[in-house]
Structures are given as structure tokens and as C-alpha cells.
C-alpha positions in Angstrom: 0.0 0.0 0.0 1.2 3.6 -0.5 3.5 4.5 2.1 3.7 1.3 3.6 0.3 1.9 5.4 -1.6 -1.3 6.0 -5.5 -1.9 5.5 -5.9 -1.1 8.8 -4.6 2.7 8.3 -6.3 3.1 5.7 -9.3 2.8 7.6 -7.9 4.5 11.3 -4.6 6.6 10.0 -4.3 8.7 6.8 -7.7 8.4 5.1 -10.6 8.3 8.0 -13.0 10.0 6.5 -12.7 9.1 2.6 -13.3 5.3 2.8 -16.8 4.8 5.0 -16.7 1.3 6.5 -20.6 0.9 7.7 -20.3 -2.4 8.9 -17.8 -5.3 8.3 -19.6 -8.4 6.3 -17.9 -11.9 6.4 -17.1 -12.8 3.4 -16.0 -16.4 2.1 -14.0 -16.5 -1.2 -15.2 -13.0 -2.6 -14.8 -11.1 -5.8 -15.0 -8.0 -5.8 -16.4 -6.6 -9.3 -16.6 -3.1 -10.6 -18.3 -1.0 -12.8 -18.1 2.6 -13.4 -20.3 5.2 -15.4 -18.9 7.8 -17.7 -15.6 7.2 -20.0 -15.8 3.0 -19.3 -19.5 2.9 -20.1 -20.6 2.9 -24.0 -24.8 2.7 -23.6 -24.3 2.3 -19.7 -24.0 -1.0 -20.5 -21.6 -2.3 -17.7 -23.6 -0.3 -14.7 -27.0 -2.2 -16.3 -24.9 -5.3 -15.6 -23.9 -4.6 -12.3 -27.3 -2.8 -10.8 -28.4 -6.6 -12.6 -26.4 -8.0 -10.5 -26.6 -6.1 -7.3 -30.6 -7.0 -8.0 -30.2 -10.4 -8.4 -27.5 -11.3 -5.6 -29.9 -9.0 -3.2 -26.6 -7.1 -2.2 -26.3 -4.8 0.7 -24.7 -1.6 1.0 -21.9 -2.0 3.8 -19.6 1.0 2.8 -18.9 4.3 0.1 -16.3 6.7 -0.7 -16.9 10.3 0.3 -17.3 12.0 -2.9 -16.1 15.3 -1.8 -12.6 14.9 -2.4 -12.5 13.1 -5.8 -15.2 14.9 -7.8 -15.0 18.7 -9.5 -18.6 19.0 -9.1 -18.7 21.5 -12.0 -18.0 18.9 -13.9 -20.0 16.1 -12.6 -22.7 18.3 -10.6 -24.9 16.6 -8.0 -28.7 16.3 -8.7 -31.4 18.0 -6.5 -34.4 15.9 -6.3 -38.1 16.3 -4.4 -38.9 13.8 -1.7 -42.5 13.5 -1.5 -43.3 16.7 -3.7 -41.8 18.7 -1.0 -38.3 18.5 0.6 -35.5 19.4 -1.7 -32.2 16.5 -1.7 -29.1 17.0 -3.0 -27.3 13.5 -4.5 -24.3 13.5 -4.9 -21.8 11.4 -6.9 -21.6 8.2 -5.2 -19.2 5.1 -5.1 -20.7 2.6 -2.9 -19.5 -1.4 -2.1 -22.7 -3.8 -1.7 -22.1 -7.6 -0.9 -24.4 -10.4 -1.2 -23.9 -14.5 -1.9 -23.6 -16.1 -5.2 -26.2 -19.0 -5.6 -25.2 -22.1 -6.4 -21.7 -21.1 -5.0 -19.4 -21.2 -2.0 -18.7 -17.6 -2.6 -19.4 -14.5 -1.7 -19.8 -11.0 -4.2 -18.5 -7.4 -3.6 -19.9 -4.8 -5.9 -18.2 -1.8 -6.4 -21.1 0.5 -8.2 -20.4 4.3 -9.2 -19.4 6.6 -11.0 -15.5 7.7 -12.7 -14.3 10.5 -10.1 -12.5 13.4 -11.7 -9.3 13.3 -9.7 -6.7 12.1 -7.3 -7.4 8.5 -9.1 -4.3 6.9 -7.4 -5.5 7.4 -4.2 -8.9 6.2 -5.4 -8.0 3.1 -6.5 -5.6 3.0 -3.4 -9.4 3.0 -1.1 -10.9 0.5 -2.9 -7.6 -2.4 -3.1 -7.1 -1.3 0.6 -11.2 -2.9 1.4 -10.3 -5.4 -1.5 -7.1 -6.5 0.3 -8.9 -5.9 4.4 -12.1 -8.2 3.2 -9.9 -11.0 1.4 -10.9 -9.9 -2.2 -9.1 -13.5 -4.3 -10.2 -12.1 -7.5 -11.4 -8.4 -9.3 -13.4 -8.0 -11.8 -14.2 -4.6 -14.0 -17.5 -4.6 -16.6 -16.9 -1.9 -19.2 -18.9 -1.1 -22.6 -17.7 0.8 -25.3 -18.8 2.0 -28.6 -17.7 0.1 -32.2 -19.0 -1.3 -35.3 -21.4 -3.9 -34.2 -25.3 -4.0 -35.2 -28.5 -3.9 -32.2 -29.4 -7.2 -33.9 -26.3 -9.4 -33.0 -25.6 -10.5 -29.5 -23.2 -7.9 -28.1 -19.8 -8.9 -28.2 -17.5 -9.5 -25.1 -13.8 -9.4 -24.7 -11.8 -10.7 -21.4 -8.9 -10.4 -20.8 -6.1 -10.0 -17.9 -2.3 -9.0 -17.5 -1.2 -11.3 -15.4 -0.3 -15.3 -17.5 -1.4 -17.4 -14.9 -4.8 -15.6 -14.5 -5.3 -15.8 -18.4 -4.6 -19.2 -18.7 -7.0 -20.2 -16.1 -10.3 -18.1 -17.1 -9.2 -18.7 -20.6 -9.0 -14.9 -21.0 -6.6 -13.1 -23.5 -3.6 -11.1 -22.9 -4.0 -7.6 -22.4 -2.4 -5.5 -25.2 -4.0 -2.4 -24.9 -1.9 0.8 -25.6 -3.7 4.3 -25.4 -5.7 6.7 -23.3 -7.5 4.9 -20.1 -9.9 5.5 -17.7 -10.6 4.5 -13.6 -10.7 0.8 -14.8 -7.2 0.7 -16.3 -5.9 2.8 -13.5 -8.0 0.6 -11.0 -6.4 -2.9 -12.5 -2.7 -1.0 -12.0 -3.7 -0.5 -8.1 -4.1 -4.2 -7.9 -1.2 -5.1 -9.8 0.8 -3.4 -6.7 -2.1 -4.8 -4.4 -0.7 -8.5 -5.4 -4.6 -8.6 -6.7 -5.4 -10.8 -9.5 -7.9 -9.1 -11.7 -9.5 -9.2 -14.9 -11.4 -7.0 -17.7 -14.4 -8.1 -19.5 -15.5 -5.3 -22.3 -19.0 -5.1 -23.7 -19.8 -3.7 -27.5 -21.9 -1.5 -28.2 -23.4 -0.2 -31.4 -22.3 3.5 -31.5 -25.1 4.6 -33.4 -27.4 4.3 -31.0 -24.6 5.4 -28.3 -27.3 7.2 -26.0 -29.6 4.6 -25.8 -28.9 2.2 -22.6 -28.1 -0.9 -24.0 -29.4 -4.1 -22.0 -28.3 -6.4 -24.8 -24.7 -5.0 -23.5 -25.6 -5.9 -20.0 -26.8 -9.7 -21.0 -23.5 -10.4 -22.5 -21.6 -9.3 -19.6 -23.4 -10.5 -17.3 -23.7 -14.2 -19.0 -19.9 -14.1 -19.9 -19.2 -13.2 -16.1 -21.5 -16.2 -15.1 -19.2 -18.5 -17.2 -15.8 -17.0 -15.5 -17.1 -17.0 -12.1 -18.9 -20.7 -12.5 -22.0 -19.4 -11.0 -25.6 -19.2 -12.8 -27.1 -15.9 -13.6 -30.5 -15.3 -14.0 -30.5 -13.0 -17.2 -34.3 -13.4 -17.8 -35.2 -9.7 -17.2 -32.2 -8.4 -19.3 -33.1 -10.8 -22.3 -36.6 -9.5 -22.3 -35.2 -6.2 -22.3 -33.1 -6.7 -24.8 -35.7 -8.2 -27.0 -37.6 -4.7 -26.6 -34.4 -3.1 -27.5 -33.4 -4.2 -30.4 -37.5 -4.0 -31.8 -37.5 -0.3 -31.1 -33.6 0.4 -32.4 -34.7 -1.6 -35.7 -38.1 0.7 -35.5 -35.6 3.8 -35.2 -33.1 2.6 -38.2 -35.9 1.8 -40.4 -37.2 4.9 -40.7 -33.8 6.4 -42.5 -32.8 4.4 -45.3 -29.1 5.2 -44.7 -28.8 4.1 -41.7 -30.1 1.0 -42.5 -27.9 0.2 -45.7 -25.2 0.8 -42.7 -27.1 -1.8 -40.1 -27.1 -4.3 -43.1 -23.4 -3.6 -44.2 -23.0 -4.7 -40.1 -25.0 -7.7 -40.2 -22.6 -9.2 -43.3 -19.3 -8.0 -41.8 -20.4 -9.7 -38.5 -21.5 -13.0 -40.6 -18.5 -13.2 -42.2 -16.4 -12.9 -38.9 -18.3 -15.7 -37.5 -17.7 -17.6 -40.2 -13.8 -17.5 -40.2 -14.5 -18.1 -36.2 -15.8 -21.4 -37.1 -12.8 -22.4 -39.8 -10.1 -24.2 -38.0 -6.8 -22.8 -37.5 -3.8 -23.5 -39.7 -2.6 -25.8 -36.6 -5.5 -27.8 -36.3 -5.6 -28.1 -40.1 -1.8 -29.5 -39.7 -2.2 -31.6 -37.1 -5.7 -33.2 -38.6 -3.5 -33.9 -42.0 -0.5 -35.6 -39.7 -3.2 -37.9 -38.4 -5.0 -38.6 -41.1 -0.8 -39.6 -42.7 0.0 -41.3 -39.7 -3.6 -43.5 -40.2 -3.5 -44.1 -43.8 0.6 -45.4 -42.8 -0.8 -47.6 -40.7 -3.6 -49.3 -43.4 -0.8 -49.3 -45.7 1.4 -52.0 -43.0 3.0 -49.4 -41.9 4.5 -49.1 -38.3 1.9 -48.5 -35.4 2.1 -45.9 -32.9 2.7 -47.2 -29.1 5.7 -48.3 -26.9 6.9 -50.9 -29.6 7.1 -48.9 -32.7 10.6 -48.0 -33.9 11.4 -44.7 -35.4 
């Protein structure tokens, strides 16, 4: 931890009042996953997944970060609301941790739901591996959406991946290769690089031109391809009805401009075709199928079979 503090500082010592511990859960195994809106959320489709989630687990609130000292709140400007028609309430930007049990696991779920902050991201991130690290966090996970080339009518595509080998290997993610401009997730999976955290990044796409839109066929993918990483069943039923309504009214939408659907179209074949050269084998797998078909044809032919006893 910065400065050498421990867990325990972070809570007592340097940062009291930033990191608001309400009560302590016990946790068994837990992940701690994360989703932020603003930069890391094309269609808000990664804080669909994780209020989803927060729903479905029936996560409580135990703690939040104090917004005051990591928001420019000209930039990112509270809300004033009505409470019954009559009281005026300021809300402000809010990070808050919610935990709740993973059916048909052994494990337990942190959720980390809110919103990028503006500043002093290192010591941000620092807050949240600090609780990560204090509640025995084994694994993080960050949701994100962004925008690209991919049509409402196509399951939204997910990517994972992680930095560290071991953890790619294991949750048969890919190797992270990004290079460019990053937001509170990148800077978040850095913090728990020098936490000694293994974490991982799934990305949702989202069709970018319907960018405002929020985008629950996003949220299914992410929250079905999270199901499959964490071993644990999801309950997407809500989200695939929503996403069902989605896609009707975005095709309702495109319809009604005849360029914009020539574009949805060009999508639809461009996203064919990829899944098409998905489904060819690899020039490996067409090597090693022609070695065995050799190695077979050797053998009908009287030639040496393979085992113990065959010579070279």
C-alpha cells in the first residue's frame, strides 16, 4: 500500500474520512467486481450489468467513498431531487460497495457501483484495493462497454482479458495488449497489480449509433460471460426481455432512414462473415488433422503403429 500503510490505516490513519466502512460483512472466497459510469460505459451497459447483479444477488450496502474529495462537481454536478413533492435532496456522486452471496456457490460477491471520479485517481484506487485487500478480495473483476461497429441485432460482443499469464490461462481470458488513453478501470487494474490482486477486464460492445440509448443487450453479455468466468448461474431473464424490446425499437428507429439502415445491413454481413472465419479451424488444427489422417492411412498401408513398440 502507499507508504507502507496497512489496510488497517487506511481505515484509522491517513484516510478516516474518505473510505466509509458501515459495517464489516464476512465474506467467504469473494470477488470483488466493478463498474463505473462515464468514460468506461458505451450505452451504460456495464452499470446495467452490475445494478443486474446487485438486484439479483440482493446485495447490501456496507460501505462508500466520500465524494467530496474526488469529484470537480462543476464537472460532474450533484442532482437535486423532491422527496415527496416537497423536501428538496441533494445526490451526490456516489461510489458505494454492496455484498451479497452467489447462488449455487461457495462464494461471496462485492460490488463496487459508481461513477468515474475526476481526480486524485491513485489514491482512489488506493481505497478501494485497501477494502479489497482488508475483506480478502481473491479475484477483481471490471465490466466496461464501449462504442464500435457492431449491429443492435447481434448478440453484443464480449472481450476478457487480464495482464497477469497465470490468470489468463486459467479463465481462458486473453492477454491484455492495450496501448492508449485509459480510464478509472485501467488505472484501478494497475492498483491491484501493486495490491498482489489478481484481476481481470471483460469489455462489452456497443453499437455506436445508438450510443445514448442504454443498452441491456450489453448488460446480457456481460453478465452471461461473467456467469461462465465465475462458475455461478445468472438469472438473465429480465435483461433478455429487455433486450428483446431493444433491439424491436432500435430496428423501428433505423428503419425509418434508409441510410442508416444500408449501414445496419453492411454490419449484419461484416459480423456474418467474422463468425464464419470463427468457425474455420486454425492453420494448426488443419496440420495436425492432415498428420493424423498420414500417420492413419501409414498404418492401413502396414505401416508401423504408434505405441511403446514402434521403432522410429
Amino acid at each position: 500500500l502507499a507508504q507502507g500503510l496497512t489496510p488497517e490505516a487506511a481505515y484509522t490513519g491517513r484516510m478516516p474520512d474518505e473510505l466509509r466502512v458501515h459495517s464489516k460483512p464476512v465474506l467467504t472466497d469473494p470477488v470483488l467486481i466493478a463498474a463505473f459510469r462515464g468514460w468506461n460505459d458505451g450505452g451504460q451497459g456495464a452499470t446495467l450489468a452490475a445494478g443486474y447483479l446487485a438486484k439479483f444477488w440482493a446485495a447490501a450496502r456496507f460501505a462508500d467513498i466520500d465524494p467530496e474529495g474526488f469529484f470537480d462537481f462543476q464537472a460532474t454536478r450533484p442532482h437535486v431531487s423532491l422527496v415527496d413533492g416537497i423536501t428538496r435532496q441533494i445526490d451526490w456522486p456516489d461510489n458505494a460497495f454492496y455484498h451479497g452471496a452467489m447462488p449455487g456457490t461457495d462464494r461471496d460477491a462485492l460490488l463496487l457501483l459508481g461513477v468515474e471520479p475526476n481526480v486524485r485517481w491513485r489514491t482512489f484506487t488506493q481505497l478501494v484495493t485497501s477494502l479489497a485487500t482488508d475483506l480478502g478480495v481473491e479475484l477483481v473483476v471490471t465490466l466496461g462497454s464501449l462504442l464500435a461497429d457492431v449491429p443492435h441485432t447481434r448478440a453484443a460482443p464480449v472481450t476478457g482479458s487480464a495482464s497477469d499469464p497465470e490468470l489468463v490461462a486459467r479463465l481462458g481470458l486473453e492477454a491484455s495488449r492495450y496501448e492508449g488513453p485509459t480510464g478509472i478501470v485501467g488505472v484501478l487494474h494497475d492498483a491491484c497489480r501493486q495490491a498482489g490482486l489478481p484481476s481481470a477486464s471483460l469489455w462489452a460492445a456497443v453499437p455506436h449509433y445508438v450510443s445514448l440509448a442504454p443498452s441491456p443487450r450489453a448488460a446480457l453479455s456481460l453478465c452471461t460471460r461473467l456467469g461462465d468466468l465465475l462458475g455461478c448461474r445468472i438469472d438473465t431473464s429480465e435483461l433478455e426481455e429487455a433486450s428483446e424490446s431493444y433491439a424491436q425499437q432500435v430496428s423501428e428507429a433505423v428503419a425509418a432512414d434508409p441510410e442508416t439502415a444500408a449501414y445496419v445491413e453492411e454490419l449484419e454481413q461484416r459480423t456474418e462473415e467474422i463468425e464464419r472465419e470463427a468457425d474455420l479451424p486454425s492453420g494448426d488444427a488443419i496440420a495436425a488433422e492432415l498428420t493424423r489422417y498420414l500417420r492413419e492411412r501409414e498404418r492401413g498401408n502396414g505401416g508401423p503403429s504408434e505405441g511403446p513398440s514402434a521403432q522410429p
